[in-house]
VMD Tcl script that builds the backbone (N, CA, C; Angstrom):
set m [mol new atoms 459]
animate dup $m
set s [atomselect $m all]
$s set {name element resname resid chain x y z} {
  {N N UNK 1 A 83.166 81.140 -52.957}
  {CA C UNK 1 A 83.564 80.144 -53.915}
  {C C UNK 1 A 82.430 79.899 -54.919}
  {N N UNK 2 A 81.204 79.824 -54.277}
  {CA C UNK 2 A 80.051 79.865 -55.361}
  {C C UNK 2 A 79.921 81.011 -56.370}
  {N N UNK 3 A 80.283 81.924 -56.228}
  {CA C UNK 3 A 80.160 83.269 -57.104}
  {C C UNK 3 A 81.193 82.618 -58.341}
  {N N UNK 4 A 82.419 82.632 -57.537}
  {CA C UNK 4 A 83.747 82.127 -58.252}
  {C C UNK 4 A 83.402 81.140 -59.405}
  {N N UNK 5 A 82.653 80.440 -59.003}
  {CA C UNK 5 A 82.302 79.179 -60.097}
  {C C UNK 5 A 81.361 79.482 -61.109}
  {N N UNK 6 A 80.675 80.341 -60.581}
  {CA C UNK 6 A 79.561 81.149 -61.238}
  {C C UNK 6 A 80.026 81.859 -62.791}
  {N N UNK 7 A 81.241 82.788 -62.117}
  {CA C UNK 7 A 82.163 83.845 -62.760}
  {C C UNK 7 A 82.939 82.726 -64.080}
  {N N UNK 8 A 83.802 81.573 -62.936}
  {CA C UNK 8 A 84.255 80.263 -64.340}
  {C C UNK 8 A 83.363 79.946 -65.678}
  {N N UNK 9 A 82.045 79.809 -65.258}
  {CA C UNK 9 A 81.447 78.733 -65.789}
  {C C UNK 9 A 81.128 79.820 -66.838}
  {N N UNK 10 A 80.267 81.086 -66.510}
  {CA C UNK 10 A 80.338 81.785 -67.505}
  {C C UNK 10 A 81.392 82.591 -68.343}
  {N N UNK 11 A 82.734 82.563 -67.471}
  {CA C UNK 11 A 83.687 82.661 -68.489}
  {C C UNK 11 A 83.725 81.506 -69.612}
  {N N UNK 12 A 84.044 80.937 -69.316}
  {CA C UNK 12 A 83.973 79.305 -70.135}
  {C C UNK 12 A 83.323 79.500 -71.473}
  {N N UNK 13 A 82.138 80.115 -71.090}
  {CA C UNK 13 A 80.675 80.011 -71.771}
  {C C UNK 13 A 80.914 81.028 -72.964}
  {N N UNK 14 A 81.128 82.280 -72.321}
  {CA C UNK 14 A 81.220 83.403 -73.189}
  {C C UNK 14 A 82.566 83.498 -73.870}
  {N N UNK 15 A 83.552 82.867 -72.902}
  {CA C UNK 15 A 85.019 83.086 -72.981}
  {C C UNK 15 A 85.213 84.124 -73.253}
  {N N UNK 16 A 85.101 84.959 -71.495}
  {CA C UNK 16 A 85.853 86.043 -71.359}
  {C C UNK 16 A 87.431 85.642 -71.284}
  {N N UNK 17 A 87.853 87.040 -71.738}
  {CA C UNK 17 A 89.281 86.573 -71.838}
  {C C UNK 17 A 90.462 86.728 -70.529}
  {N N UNK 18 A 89.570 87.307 -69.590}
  {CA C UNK 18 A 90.716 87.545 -68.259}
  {C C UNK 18 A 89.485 87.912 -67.197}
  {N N UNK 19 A 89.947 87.817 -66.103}
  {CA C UNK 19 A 88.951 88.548 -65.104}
  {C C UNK 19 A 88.629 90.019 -65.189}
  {N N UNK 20 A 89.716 90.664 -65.520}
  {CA C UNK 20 A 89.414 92.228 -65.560}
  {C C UNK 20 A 88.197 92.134 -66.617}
  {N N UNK 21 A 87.779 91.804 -67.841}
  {CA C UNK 21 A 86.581 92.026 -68.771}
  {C C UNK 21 A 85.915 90.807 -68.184}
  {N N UNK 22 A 85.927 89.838 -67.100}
  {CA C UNK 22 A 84.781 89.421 -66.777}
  {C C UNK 22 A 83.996 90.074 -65.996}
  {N N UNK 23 A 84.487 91.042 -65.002}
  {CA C UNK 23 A 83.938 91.897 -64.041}
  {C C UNK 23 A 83.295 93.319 -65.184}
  {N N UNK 24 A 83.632 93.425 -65.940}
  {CA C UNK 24 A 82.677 94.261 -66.842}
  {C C UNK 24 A 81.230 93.650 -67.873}
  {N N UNK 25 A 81.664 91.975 -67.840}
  {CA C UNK 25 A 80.268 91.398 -68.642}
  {C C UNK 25 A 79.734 90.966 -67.406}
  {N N UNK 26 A 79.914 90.636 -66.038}
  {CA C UNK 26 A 79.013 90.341 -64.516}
  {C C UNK 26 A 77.685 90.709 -64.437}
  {N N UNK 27 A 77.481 92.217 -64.322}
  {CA C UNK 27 A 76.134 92.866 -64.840}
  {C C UNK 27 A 75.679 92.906 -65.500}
  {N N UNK 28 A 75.608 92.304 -66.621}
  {CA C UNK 28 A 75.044 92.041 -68.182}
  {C C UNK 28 A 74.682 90.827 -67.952}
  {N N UNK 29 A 75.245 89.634 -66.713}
  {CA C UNK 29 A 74.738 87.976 -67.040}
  {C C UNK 29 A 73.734 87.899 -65.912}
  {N N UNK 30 A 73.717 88.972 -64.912}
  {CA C UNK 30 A 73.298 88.940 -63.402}
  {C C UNK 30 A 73.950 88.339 -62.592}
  {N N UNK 31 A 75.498 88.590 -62.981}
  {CA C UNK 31 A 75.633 88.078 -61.502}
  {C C UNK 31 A 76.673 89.520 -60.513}
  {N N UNK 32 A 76.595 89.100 -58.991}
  {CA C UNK 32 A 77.323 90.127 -58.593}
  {C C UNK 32 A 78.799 91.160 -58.720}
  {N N UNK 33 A 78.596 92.216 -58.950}
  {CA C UNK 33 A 79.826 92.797 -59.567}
  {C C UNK 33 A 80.849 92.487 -58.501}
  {N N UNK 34 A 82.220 92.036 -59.063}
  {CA C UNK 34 A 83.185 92.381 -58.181}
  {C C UNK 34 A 84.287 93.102 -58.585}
  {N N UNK 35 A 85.317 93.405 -57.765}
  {CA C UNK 35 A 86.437 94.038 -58.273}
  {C C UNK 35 A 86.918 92.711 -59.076}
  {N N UNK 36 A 88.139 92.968 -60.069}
  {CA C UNK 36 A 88.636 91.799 -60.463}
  {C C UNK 36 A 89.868 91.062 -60.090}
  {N N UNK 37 A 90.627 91.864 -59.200}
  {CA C UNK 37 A 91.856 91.645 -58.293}
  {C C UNK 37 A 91.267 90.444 -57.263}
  {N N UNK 38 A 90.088 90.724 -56.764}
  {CA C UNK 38 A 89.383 89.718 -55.809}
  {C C UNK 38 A 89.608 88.640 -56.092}
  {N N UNK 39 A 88.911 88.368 -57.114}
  {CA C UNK 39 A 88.684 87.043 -57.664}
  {C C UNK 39 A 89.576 86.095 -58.106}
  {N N UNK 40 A 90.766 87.199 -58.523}
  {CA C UNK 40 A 92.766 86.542 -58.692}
  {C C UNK 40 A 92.909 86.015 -57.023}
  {N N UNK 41 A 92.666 86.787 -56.477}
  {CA C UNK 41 A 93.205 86.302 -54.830}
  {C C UNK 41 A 92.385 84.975 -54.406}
  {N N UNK 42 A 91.272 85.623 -54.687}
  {CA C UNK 42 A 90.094 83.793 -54.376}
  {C C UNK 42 A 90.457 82.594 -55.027}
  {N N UNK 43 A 90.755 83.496 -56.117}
  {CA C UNK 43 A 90.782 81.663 -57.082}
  {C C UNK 43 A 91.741 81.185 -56.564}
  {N N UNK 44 A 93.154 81.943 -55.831}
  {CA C UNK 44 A 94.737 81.438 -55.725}
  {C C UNK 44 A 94.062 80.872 -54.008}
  {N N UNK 45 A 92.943 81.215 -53.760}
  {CA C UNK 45 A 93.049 80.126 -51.912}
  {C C UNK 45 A 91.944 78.870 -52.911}
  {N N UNK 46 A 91.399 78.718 -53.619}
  {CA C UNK 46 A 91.044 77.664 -53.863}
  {C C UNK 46 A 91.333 76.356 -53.811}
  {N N UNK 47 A 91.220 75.274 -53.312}
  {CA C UNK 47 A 92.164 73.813 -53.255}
  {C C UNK 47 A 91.894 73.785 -55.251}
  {N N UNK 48 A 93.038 73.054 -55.553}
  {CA C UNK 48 A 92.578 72.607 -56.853}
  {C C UNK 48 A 91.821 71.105 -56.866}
  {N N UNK 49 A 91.508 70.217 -55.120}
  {CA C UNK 49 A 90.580 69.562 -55.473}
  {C C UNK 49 A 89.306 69.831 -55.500}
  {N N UNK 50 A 89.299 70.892 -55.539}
  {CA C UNK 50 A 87.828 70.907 -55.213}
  {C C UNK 50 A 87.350 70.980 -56.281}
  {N N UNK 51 A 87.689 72.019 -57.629}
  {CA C UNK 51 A 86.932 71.996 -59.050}
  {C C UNK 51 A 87.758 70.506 -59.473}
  {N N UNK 52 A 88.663 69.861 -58.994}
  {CA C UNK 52 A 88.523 68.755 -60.039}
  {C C UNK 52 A 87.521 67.823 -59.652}
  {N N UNK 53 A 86.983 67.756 -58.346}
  {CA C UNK 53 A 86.268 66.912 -58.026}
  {C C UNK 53 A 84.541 67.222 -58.869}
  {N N UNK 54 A 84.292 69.034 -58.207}
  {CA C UNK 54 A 83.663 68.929 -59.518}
  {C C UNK 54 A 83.110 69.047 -60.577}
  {N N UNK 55 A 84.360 68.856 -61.095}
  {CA C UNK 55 A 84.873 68.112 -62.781}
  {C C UNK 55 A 84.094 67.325 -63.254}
  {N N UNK 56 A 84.974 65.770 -61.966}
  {CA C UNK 56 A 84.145 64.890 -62.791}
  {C C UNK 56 A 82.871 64.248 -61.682}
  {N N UNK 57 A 82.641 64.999 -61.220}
  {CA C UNK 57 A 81.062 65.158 -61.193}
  {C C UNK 57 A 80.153 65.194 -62.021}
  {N N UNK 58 A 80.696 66.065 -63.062}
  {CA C UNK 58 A 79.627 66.744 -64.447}
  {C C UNK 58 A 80.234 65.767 -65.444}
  {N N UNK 59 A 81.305 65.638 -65.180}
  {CA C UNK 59 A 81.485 64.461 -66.643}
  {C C UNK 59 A 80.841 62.996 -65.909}
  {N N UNK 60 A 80.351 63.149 -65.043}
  {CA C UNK 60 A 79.799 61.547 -65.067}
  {C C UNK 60 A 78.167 61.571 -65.312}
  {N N UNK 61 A 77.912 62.425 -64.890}
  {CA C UNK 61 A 76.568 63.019 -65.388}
  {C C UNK 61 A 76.222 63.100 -66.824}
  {N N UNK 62 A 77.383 62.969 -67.816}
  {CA C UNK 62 A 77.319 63.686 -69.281}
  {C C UNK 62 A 76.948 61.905 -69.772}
  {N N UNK 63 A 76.575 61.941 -70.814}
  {CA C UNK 63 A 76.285 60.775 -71.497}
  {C C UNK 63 A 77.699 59.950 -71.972}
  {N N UNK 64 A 77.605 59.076 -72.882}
  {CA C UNK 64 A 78.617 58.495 -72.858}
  {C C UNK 64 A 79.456 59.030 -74.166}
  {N N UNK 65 A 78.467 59.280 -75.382}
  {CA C UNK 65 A 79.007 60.164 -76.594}
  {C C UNK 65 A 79.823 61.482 -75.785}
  {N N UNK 66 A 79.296 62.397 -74.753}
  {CA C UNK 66 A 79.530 63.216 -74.421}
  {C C UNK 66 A 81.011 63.346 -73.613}
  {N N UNK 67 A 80.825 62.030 -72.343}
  {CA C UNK 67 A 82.375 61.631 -72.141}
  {C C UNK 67 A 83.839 61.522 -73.280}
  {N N UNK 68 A 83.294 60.817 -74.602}
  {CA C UNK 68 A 84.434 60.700 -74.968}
  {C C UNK 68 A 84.796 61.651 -75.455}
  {N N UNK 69 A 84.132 62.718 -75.900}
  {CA C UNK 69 A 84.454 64.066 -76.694}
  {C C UNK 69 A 85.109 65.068 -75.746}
  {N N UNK 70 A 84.990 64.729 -74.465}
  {CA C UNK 70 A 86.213 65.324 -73.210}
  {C C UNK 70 A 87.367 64.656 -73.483}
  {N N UNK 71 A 88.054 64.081 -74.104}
  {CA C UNK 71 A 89.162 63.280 -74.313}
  {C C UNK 71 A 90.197 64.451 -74.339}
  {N N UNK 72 A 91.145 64.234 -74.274}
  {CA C UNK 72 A 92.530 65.467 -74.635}
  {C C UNK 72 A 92.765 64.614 -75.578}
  {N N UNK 73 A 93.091 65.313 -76.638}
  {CA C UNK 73 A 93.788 64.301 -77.964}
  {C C UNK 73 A 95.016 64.156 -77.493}
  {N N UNK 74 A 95.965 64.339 -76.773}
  {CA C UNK 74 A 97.280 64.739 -76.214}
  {C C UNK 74 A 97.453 64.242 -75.068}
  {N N UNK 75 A 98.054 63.529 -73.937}
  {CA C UNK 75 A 98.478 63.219 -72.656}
  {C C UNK 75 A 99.470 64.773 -72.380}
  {N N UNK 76 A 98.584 64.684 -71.026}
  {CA C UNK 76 A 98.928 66.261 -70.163}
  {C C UNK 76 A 100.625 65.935 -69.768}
  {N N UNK 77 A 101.420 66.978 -70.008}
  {CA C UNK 77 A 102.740 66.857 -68.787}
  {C C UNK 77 A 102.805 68.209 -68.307}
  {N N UNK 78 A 103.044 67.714 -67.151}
  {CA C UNK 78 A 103.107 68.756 -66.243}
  {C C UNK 78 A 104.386 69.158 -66.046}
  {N N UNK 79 A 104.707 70.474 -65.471}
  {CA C UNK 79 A 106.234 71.230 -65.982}
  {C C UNK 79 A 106.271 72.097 -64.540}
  {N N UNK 80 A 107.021 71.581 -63.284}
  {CA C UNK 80 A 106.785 72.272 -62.149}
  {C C UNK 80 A 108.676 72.280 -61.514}
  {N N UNK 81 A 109.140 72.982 -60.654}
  {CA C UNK 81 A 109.660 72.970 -60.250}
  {C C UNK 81 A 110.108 73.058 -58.657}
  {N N UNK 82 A 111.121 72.718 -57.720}
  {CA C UNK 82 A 110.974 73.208 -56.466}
  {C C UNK 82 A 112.334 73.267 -55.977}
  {N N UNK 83 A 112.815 74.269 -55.053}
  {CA C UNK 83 A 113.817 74.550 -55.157}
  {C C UNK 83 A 114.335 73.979 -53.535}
  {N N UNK 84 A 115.580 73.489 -53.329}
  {CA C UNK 84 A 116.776 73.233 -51.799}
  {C C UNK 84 A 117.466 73.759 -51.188}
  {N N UNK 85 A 117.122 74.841 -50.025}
  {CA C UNK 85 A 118.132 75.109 -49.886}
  {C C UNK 85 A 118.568 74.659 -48.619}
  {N N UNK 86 A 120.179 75.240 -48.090}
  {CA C UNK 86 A 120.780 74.783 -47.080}
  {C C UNK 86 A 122.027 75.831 -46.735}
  {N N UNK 87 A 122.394 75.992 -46.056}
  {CA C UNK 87 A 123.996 76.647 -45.890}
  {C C UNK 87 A 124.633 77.009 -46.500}
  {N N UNK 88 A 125.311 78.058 -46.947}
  {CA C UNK 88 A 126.286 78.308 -47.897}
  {C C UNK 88 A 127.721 77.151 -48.179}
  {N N UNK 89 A 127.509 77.073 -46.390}
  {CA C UNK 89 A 128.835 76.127 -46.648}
  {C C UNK 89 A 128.844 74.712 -46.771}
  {N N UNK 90 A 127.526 74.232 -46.678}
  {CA C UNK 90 A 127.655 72.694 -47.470}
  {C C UNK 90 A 127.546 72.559 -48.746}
  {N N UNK 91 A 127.270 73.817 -49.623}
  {CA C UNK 91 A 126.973 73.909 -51.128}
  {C C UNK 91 A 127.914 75.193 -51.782}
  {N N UNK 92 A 129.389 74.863 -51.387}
  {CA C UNK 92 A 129.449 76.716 -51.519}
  {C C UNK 92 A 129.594 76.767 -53.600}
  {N N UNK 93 A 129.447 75.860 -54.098}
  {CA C UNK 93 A 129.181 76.220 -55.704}
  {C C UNK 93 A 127.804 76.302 -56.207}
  {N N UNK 94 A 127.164 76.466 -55.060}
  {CA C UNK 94 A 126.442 76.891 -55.630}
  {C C UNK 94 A 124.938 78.241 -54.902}
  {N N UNK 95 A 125.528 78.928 -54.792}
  {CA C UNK 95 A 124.871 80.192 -54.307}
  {C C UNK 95 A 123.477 80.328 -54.081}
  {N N UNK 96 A 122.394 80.990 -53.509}
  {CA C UNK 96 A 121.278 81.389 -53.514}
  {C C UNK 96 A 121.081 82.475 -53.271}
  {N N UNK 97 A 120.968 83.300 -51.669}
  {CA C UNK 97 A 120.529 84.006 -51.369}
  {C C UNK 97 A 121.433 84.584 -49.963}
  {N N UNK 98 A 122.073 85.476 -50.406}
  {CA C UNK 98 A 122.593 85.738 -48.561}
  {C C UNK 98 A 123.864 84.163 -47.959}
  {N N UNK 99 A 123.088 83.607 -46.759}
  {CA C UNK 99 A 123.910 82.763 -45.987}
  {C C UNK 99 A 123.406 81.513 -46.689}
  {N N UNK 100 A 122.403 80.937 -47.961}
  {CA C UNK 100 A 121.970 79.874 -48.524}
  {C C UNK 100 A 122.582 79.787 -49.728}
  {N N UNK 101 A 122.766 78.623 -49.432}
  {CA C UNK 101 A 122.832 78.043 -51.042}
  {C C UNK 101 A 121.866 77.131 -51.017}
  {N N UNK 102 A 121.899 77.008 -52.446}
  {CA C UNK 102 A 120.633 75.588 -53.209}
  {C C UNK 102 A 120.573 75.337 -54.598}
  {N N UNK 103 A 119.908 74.467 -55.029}
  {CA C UNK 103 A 119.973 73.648 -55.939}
  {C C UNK 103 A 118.061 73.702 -56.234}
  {N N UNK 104 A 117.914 73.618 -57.362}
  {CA C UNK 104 A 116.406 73.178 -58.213}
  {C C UNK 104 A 116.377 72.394 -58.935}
  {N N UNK 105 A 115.248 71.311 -58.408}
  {CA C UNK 105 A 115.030 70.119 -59.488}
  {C C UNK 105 A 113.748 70.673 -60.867}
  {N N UNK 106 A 114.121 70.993 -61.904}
  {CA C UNK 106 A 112.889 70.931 -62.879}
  {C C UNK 106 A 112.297 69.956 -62.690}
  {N N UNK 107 A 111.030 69.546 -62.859}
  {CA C UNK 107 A 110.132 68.088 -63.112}
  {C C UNK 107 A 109.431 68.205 -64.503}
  {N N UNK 108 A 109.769 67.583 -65.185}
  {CA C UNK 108 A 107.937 67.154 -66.825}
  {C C UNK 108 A 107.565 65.924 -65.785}
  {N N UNK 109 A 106.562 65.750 -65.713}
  {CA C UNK 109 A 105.829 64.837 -65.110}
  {C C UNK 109 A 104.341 64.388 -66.067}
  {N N UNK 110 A 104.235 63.060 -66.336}
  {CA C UNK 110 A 103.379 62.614 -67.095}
  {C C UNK 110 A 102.518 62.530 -66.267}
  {N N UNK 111 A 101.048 63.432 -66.463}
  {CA C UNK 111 A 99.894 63.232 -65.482}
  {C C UNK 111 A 98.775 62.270 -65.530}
  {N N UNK 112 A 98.948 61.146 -66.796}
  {CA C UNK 112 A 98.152 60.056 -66.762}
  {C C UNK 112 A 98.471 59.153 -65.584}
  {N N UNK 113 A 100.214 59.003 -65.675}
  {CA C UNK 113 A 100.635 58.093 -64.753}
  {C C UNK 113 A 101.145 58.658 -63.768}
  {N N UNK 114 A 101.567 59.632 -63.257}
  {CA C UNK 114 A 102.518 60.211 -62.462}
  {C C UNK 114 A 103.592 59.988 -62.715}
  {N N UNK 115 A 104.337 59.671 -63.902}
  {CA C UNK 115 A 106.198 59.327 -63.991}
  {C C UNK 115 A 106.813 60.407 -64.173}
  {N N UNK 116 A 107.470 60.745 -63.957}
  {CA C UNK 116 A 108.912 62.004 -64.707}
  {C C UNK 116 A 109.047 61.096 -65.786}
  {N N UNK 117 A 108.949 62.293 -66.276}
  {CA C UNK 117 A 109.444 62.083 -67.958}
  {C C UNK 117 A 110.955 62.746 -68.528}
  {N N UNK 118 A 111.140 63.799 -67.331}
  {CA C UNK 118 A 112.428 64.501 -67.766}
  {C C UNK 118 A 112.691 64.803 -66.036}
  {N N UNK 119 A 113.973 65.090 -65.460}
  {CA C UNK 119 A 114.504 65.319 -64.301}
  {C C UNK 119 A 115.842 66.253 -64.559}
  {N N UNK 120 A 115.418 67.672 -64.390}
  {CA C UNK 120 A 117.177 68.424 -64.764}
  {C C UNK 120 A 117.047 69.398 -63.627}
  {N N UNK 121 A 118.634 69.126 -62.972}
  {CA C UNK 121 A 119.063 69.696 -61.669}
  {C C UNK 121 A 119.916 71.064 -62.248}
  {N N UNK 122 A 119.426 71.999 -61.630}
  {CA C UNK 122 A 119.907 73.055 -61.448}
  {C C UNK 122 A 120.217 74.153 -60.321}
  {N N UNK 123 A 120.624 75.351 -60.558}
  {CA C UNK 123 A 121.301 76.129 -59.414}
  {C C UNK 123 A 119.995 76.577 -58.776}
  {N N UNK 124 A 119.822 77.137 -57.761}
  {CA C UNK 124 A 118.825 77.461 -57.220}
  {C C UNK 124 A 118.523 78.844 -57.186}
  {N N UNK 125 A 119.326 79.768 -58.659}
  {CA C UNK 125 A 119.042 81.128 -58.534}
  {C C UNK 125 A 118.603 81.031 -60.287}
  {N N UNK 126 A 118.713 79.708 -60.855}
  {CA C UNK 126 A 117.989 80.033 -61.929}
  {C C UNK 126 A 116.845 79.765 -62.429}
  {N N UNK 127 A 116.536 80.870 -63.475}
  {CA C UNK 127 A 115.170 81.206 -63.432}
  {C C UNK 127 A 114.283 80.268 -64.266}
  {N N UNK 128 A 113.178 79.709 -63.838}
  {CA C UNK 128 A 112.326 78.451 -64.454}
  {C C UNK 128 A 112.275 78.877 -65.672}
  {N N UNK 129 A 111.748 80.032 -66.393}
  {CA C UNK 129 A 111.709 80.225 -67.811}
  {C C UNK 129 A 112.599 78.943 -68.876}
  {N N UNK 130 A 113.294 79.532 -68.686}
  {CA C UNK 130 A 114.377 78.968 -69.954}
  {C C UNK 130 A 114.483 77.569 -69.604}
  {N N UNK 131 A 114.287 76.750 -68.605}
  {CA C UNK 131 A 113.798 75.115 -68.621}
  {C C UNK 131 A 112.631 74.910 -69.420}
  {N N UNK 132 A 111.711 75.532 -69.409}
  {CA C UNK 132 A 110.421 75.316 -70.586}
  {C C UNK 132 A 111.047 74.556 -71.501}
  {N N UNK 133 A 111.940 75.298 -72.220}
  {CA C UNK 133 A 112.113 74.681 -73.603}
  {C C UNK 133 A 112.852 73.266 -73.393}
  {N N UNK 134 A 113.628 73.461 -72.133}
  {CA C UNK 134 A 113.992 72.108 -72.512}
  {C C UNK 134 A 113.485 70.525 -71.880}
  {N N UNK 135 A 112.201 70.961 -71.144}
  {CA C UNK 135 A 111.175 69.561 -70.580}
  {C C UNK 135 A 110.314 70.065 -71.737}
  {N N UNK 136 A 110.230 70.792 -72.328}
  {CA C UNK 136 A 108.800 70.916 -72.952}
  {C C UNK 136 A 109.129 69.562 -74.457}
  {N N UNK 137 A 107.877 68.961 -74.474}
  {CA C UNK 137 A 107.898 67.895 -75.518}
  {C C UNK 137 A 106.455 67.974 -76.604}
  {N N UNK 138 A 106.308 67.681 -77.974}
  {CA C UNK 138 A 105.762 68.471 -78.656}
  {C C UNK 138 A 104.602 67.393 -78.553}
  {N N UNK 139 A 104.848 65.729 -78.315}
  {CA C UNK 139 A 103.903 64.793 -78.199}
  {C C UNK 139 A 102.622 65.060 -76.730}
  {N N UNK 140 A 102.929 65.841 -76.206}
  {CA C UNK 140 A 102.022 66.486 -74.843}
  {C C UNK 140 A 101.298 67.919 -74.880}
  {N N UNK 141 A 100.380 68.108 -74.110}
  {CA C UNK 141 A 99.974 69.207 -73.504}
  {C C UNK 141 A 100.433 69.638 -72.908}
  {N N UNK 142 A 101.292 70.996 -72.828}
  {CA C UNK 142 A 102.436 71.166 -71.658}
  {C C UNK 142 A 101.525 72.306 -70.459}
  {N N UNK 143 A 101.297 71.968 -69.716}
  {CA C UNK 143 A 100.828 72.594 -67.994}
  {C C UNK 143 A 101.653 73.335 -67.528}
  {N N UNK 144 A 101.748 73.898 -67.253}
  {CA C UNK 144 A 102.806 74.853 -66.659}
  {C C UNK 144 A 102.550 75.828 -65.552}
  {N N UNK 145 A 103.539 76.482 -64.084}
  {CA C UNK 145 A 102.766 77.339 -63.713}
  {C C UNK 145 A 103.278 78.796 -64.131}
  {N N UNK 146 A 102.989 79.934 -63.557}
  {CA C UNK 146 A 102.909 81.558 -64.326}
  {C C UNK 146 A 104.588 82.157 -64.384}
  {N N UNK 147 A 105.265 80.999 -63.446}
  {CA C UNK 147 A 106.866 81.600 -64.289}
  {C C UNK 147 A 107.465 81.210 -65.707}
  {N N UNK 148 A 106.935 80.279 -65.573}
  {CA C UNK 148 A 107.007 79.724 -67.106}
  {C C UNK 148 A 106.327 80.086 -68.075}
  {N N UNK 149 A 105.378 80.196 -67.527}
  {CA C UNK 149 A 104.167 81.375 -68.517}
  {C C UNK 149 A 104.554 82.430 -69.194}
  {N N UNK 150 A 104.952 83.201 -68.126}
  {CA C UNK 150 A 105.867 84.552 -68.159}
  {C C UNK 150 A 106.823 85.158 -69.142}
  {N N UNK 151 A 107.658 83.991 -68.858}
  {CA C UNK 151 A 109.007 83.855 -69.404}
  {C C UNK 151 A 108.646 83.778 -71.127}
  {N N UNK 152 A 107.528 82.392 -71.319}
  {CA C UNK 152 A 107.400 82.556 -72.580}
  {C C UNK 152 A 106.406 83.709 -73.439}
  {N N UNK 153 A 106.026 84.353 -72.727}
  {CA C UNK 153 A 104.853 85.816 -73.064}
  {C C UNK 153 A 105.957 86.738 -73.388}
}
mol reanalyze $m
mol bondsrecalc $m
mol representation Tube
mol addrep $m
């Protein structure tokens, strides 16, 4: 995990643009070469509390001019989904997989406060992409995770 942070911080710095060309500038900053597949797998066992914690570790450390210039001009929403399933035959309109059916709740979730901001129920074989557009709101930072990403690439 220390390498890992190592690898962040000087991405950050240099802003490499993906891991594959960070593992080619590694030996140029001194730090240890790795494959770059690794470091996709490490970062994905990472808790995400752990760099937020510290986060704001270093922002409390920063002066106070320095704090406010971390500001997001924008309030974050977050854009996640999770899907239900159950029996074919307590849901039979609506299909999944084999002997399941299910249902998916989209979430926008405002991450200052934790509220839903938007709540849309859907089938549980469709694909998160094409909800983007419709939690996505232009007054936010929209968060998202890599199906949604995807979809819009």
């Amino acid at each position: 995990m220390y390498h890992l942070l190592q690898y962040w911080c000087m991405a950050a710095l240099e802003q490499w643009g993906s891991y594959r060309s960070s593992v080619d500038y590694a030996a140029l900053c001194g730090l240890p070469v790795v494959h770059y597949s690794r470091f996709s797998t490490k970062a994905a066992e990472v808790p995400f509390s752990v760099f937020k914690e510290l986060f704001h570790l270093l922002v409390c450390k920063c002066n106070r001019e320095a704090r406010r210039k971390l500001t997001f001009p924008k309030e974050l929403l977050l854009i996640d989904s999770t899907t239900m399933t159950v029996g074919k035959t307590r849901l039979p309109w609506a299909p999944y997989h084999g002997e399941r059916a299910g249902i998916k709740l989209q979430v926008a979730l405002r991450a200052e406060n934790g509220q839903p901001l938007q709540v849309v129920e859907t089938l549980g074989s469709k694909h998160d992409g094409p909800m983007s557009e419709a939690l996505a709101q232009p007054d936010y930072i929209l968060v998202m995770d890599r199906a949604y990403g995807n979809y819009k690439a």
